[in-house]
C-alpha positions as CSV (number, residue, x, y, z in Angstrom):
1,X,0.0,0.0,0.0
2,X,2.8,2.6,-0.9
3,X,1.2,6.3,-1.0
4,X,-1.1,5.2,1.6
5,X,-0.1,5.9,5.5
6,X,-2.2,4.3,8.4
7,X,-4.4,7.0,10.3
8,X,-2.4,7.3,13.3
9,X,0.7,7.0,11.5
10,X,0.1,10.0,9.3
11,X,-1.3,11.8,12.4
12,X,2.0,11.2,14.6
13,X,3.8,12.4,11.6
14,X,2.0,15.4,10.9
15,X,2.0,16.3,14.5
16,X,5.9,16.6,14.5
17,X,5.9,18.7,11.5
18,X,3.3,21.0,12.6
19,X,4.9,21.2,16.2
20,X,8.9,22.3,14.3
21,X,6.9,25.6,13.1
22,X,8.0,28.8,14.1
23,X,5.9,31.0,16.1
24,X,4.8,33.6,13.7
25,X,3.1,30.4,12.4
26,X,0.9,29.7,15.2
27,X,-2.4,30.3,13.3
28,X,-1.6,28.3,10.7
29,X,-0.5,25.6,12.9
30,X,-3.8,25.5,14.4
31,X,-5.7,25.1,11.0
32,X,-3.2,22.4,9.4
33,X,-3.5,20.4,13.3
34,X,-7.4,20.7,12.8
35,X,-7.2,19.7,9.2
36,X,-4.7,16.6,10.4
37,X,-7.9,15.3,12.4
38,X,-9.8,15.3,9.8
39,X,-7.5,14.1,7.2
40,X,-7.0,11.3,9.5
41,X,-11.0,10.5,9.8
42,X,-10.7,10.7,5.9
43,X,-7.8,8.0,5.8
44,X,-9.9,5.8,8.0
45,X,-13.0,6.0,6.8
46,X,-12.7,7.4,2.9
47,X,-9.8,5.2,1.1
48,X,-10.6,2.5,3.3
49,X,-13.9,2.5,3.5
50,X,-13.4,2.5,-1.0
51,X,-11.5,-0.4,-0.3
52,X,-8.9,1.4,-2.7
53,X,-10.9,0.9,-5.9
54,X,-8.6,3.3,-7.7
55,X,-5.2,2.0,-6.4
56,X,-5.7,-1.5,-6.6
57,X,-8.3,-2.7,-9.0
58,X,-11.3,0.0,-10.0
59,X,-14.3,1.0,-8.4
60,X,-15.7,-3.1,-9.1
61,X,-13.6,-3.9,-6.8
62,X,-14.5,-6.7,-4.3
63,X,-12.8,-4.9,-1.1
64,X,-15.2,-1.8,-2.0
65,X,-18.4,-3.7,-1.7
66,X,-17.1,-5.6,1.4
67,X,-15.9,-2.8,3.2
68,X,-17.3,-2.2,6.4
69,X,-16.8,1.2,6.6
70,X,-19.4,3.5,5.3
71,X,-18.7,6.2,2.3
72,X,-20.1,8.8,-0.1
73,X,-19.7,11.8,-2.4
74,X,-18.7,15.3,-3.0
75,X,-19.2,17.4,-6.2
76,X,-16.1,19.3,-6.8
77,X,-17.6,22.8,-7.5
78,X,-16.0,26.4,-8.5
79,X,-17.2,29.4,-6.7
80,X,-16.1,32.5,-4.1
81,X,-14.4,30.8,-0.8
82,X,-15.0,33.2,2.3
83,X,-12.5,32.5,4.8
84,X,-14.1,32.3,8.7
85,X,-13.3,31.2,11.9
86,X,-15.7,30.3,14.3
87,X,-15.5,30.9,18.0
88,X,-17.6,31.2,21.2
89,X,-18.3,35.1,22.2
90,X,-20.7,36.6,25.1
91,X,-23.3,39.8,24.1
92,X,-22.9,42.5,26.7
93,X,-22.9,46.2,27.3
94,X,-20.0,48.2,25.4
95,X,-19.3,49.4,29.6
96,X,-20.4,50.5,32.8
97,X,-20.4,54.3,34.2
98,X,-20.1,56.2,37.2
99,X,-22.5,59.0,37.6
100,X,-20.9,61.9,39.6
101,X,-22.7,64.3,41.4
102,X,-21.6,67.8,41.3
103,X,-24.6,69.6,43.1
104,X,-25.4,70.2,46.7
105,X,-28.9,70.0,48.3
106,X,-31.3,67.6,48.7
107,X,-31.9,64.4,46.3
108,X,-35.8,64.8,45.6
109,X,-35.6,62.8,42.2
110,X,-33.9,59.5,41.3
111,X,-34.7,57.1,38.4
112,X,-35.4,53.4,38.8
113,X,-32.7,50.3,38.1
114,X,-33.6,49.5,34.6
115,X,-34.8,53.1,33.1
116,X,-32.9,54.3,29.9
117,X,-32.0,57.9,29.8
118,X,-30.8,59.3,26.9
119,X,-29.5,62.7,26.1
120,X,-31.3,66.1,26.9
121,X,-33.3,64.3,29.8
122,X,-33.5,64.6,33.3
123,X,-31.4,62.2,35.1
124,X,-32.1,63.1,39.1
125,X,-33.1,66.1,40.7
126,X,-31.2,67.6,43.5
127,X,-33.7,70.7,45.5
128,X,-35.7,72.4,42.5
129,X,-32.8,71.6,39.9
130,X,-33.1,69.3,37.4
131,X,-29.8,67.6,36.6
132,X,-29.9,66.8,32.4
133,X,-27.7,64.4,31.1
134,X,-25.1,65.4,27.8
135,X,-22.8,63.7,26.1
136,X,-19.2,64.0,25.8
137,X,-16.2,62.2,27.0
138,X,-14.9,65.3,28.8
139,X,-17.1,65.1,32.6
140,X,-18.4,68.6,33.7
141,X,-15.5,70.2,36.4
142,X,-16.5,73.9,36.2
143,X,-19.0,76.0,35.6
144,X,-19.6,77.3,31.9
145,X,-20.5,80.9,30.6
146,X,-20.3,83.2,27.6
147,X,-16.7,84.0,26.5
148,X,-15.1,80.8,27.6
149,X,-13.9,77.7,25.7
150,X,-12.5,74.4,26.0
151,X,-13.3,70.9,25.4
152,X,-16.4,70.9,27.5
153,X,-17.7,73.8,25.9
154,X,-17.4,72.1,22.1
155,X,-19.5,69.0,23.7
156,X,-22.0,71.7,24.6
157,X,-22.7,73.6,21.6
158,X,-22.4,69.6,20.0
159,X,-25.1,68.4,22.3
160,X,-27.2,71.8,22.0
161,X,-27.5,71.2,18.4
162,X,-28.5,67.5,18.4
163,X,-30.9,68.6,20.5
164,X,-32.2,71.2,18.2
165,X,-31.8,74.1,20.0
166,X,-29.5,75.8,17.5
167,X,-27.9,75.2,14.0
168,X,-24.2,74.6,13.0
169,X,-24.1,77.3,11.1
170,X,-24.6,79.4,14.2
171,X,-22.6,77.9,17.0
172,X,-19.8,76.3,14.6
173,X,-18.4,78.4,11.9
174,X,-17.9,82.3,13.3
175,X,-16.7,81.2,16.5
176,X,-16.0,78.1,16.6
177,X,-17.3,74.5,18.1
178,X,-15.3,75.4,21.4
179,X,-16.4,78.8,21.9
180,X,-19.2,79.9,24.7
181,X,-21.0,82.4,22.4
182,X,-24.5,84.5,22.7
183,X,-25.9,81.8,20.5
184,X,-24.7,79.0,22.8
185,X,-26.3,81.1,26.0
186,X,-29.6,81.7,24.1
187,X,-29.7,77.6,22.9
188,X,-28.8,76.5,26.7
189,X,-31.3,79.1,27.9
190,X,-33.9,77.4,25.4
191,X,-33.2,74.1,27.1
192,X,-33.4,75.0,30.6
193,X,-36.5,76.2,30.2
194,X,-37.8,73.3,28.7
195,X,-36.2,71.0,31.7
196,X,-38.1,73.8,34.7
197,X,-35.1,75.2,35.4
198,X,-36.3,77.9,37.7
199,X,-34.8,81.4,35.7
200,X,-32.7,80.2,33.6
201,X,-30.1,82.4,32.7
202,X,-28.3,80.6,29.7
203,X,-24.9,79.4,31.9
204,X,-24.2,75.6,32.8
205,X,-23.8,76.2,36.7
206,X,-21.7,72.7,37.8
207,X,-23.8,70.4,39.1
208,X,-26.5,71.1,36.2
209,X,-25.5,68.5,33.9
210,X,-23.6,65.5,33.6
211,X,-21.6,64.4,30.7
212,X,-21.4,61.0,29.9
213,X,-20.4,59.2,26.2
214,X,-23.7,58.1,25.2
215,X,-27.2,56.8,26.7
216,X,-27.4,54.5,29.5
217,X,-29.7,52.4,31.4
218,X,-29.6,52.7,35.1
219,X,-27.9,49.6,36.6
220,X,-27.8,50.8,41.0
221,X,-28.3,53.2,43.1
222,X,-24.8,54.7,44.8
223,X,-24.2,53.4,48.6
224,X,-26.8,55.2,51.1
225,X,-28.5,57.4,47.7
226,X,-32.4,57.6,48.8
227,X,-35.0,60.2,48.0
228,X,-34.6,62.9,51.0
229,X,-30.6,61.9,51.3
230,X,-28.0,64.5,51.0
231,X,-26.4,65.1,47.3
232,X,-22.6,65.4,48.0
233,X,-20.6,66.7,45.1
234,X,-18.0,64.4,43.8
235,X,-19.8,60.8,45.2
236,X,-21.2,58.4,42.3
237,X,-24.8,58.8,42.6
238,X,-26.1,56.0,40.5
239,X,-24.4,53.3,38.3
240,X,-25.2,52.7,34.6
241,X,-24.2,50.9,32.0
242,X,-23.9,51.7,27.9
243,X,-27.1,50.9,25.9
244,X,-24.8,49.4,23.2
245,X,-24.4,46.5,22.5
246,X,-21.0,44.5,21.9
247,X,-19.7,41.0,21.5
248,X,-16.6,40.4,24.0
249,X,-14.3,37.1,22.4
250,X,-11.9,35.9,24.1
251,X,-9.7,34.6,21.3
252,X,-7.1,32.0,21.3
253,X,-4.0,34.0,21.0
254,X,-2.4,31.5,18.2
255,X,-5.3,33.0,16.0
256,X,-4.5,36.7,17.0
257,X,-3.0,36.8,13.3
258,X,-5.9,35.6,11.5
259,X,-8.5,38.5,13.0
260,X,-8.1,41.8,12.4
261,X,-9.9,45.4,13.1
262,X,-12.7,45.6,10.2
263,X,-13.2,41.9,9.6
264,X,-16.8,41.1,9.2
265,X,-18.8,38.4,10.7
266,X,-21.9,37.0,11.6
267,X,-23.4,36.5,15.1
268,X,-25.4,33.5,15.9
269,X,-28.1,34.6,18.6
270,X,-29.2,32.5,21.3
271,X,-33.2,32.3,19.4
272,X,-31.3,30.8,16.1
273,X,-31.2,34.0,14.8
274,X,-28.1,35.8,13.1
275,X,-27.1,39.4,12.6
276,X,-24.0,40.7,11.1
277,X,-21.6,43.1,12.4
278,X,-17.6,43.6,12.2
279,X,-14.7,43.9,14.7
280,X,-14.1,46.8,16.5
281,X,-11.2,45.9,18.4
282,X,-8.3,43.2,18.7
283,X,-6.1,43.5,22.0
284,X,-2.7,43.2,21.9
285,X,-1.8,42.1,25.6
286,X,-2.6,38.3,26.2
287,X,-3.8,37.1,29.3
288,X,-3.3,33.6,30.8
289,X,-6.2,31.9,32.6
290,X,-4.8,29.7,35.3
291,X,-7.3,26.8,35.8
292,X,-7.4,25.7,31.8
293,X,-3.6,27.7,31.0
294,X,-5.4,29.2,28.0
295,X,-3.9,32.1,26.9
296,X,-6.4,34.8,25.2
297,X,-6.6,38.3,23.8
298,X,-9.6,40.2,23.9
299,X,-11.4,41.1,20.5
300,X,-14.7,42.9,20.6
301,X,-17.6,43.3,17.7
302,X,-19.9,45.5,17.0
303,X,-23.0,44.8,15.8
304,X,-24.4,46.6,12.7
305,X,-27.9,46.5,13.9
306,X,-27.5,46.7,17.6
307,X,-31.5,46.5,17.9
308,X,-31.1,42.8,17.2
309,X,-29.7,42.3,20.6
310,X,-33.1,43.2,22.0
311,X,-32.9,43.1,25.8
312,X,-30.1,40.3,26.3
313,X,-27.2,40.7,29.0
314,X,-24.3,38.9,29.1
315,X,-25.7,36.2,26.7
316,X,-23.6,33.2,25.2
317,X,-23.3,33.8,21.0
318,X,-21.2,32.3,18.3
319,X,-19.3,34.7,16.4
320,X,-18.1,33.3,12.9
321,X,-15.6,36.0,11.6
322,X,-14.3,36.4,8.1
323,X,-10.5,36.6,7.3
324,X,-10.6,36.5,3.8
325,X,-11.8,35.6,0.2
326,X,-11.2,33.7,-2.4
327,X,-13.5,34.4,-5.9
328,X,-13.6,31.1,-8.7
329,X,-12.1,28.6,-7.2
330,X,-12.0,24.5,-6.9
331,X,-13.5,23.9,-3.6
332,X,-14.3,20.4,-1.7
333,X,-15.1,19.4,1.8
334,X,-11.8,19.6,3.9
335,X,-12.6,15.6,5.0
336,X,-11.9,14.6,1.2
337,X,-8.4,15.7,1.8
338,X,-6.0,12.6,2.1
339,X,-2.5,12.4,4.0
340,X,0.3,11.8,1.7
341,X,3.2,10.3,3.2
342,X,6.4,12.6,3.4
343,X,3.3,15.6,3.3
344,X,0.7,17.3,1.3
345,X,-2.6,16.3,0.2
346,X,-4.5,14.1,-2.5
347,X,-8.8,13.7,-3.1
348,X,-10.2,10.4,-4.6
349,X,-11.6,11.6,-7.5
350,X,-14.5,8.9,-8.8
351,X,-16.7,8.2,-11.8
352,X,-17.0,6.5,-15.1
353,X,-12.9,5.8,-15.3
354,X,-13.4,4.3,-11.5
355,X,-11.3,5.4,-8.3
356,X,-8.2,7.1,-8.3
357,X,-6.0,9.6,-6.3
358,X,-5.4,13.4,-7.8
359,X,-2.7,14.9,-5.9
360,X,-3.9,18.4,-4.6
361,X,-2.5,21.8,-3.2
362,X,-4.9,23.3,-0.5
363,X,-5.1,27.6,-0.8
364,X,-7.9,28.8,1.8
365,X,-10.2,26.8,4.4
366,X,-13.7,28.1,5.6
367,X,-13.2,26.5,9.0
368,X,-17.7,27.6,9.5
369,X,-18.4,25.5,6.6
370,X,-15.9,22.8,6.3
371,X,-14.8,23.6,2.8
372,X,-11.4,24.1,1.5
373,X,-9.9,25.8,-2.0
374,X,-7.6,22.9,-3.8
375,X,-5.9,22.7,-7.6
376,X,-5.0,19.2,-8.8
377,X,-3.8,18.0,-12.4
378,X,-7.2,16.9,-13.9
379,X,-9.3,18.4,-11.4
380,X,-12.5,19.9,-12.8
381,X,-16.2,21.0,-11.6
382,X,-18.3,18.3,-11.5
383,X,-16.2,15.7,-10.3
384,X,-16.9,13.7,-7.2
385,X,-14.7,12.8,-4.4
386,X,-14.8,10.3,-1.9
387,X,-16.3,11.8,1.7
388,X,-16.9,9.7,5.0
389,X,-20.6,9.4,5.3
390,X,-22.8,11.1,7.8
């Protein structure tokens, strides 16, 4: 049976090649050691199971209809490869926040665990002052009026005219974004009057507003905040957490080379639903987790239709991400690949002329579907190759 290597055999070898790679190798490693399982199931249960009707004798061959070992087919086909690798991921909140009160009184308003506030509404009330939530990623530290600038004031006039309360064209261009001008005190004026503010003057006193990136929903009250307490400036009133939505993987650091910022994928909800969004983030500092010894890096997703996360928290998904593409290629299943011995790959090609090997080279797997690109001498669409049977 020269060409042919017993399943373990071929697996021990390959093993020892695979394990001599160098490290900036590692992803590919873990492909060609998942493709060795295979290739081994294949060897076992494919050119066995044919009783090797091409090698020694034709597909009439007496071993093929004795065999005990049950086999089918594959069409080769040509057509775009996509690249993915699949991997376990948990749906959460993009992050958690600290609300930081800046006024003194009286708390005689609080929202409830579980309300969404979004920007331009009230978030607590401390005496007769309503405290309005912004956004920004600067927090409020002083007390704004006309004539000064600064980061804090461009979130302002920003916020001011998402709000509608004034155009770009008047608190942008003359003055620019981070300049307190009479149109920013006339738009703030507008919106403290819609919020009660009890003569509003068109100044952001501190303690009137709290900036925060985007919407939340409120996650706990601070420690000892009750209606009738005492608002302290500087203490975390309440707790909150982003509205949304992001898919946290922690990813096998020997793929870290195979995902990148921008990659698309497709999330696989817990109702059997999918959505498809692309990765935001890939960390570069791996961490090691001392019960299993797995070493990860984190890699986070967005979703491009964050409504399809509905209400789940900290829910288990499958994330199948895509590295690449391939457009018309020869594609089979990745278990009609066959060990050679000293290395590389062959299919058994079958039909009219019987069973025989075709000696392939493999270009791009798509680890989701269990397909993989290959180019062998007489290889054409519309072929079959042997498969293990389901």
């Amino acid at each position: 049976m020269s060409g042919i290597v017993s399943a373990g055999q071929q697996a021990g070898e390959r093993a020892v090649s695979v394990d001599s790679g160098r490290g900036h190798q590692r992803g590919r490693r873990r492909r060609v050691v998942a493709v060795t399982a295979l290739v081994a199931v294949a060897a076992t249960t494919g050119l066995v199971g044919a009783g090797l009707a091409g090698a020694f004798g034709g597909a009439g061959s007496p071993g093929a209809a004795r065999s005990v070992y049950r086999t089918s087919t594959a069409a080769v086909t040509r057509r775009t490869l996509v690249s993915q690798t699949q991997v376990n991921a948990t749906l959460g909140d993009a992050g958690s926040h600290s609300v930081v009160n800046q006024a003194s009184g009286t708390i005689t308003a609080l929202p409830v665990v579980g309300q969404v506030e979004r920007q331009g509404q009230v978030l607590y009330q401390v005496g007769s002052a309503p405290v309005v939530l912004l956004y920004g990623q600067v927090p409020a530290y002083r007390s704004l009026s006309e004539g000064m600038t600064g980061l804090d004031v461009t979130e302002l006039n920003a916020d001011l005219v998402k709000l509608g309360y004034a155009t770009r064209t008047a608190l942008g261009p003359r003055s620019g974004w981070d300049y307190f001008s009479s149109e920013t005190a006339y738009a703030l004026q507008l919106l403290q009057s819609r919020l009660g503010v009890t003569a509003p003057d068109g100044s952001l006193t501190l303690g009137q507003a709290v900036f925060l990136p985007g919407a939340v929903k409120i996650t706990a009250m601070g420690t000892g905040v009750v209606l009738g307490g005492a608002a302290t400036p500087g203490t975390a009133l309440l707790t909150a957490s982003s509205t949304t939505p992001v898919v946290a993987i922690n990813l096998d650091a020997g793929q870290q080379t195979e995902v990148k910022a921008g990659d698309k994928v497709t999330v696989s909800l817990p109702d059997g639903t999918s959505t498809p969004g692309v990765v935001s983030s890939v960390g570069t500092v791996a961490t090691t987790d001392p019960t299993s010894g797995t070493t990860t890096i984190p890699v986070e997703v967005a979703l491009t239709h964050p409504a399809a996360a509905g209400h789940l928290s900290q829910a288990p998904v499958t994330v199948s991400i895509t590295t690449g593409s391939v457009s018309n290629v020869l594609v089979v299943p990745v278990n009609a690949l066959l060990a050679r011995p000293g290395g590389g790959y062959a299919v058994e090609e079958t039909g009219p002329r019987g069973h025989h090997l075709v000696a392939v080279s493999v270009g791009m797997f798509d680890d989701a579907a269990g397909l993989v690109q290959v180019n062998g001498p007489g290889l054409s669409p519309g072929q079959h190759v042997v498969v293990p049977a389901l």
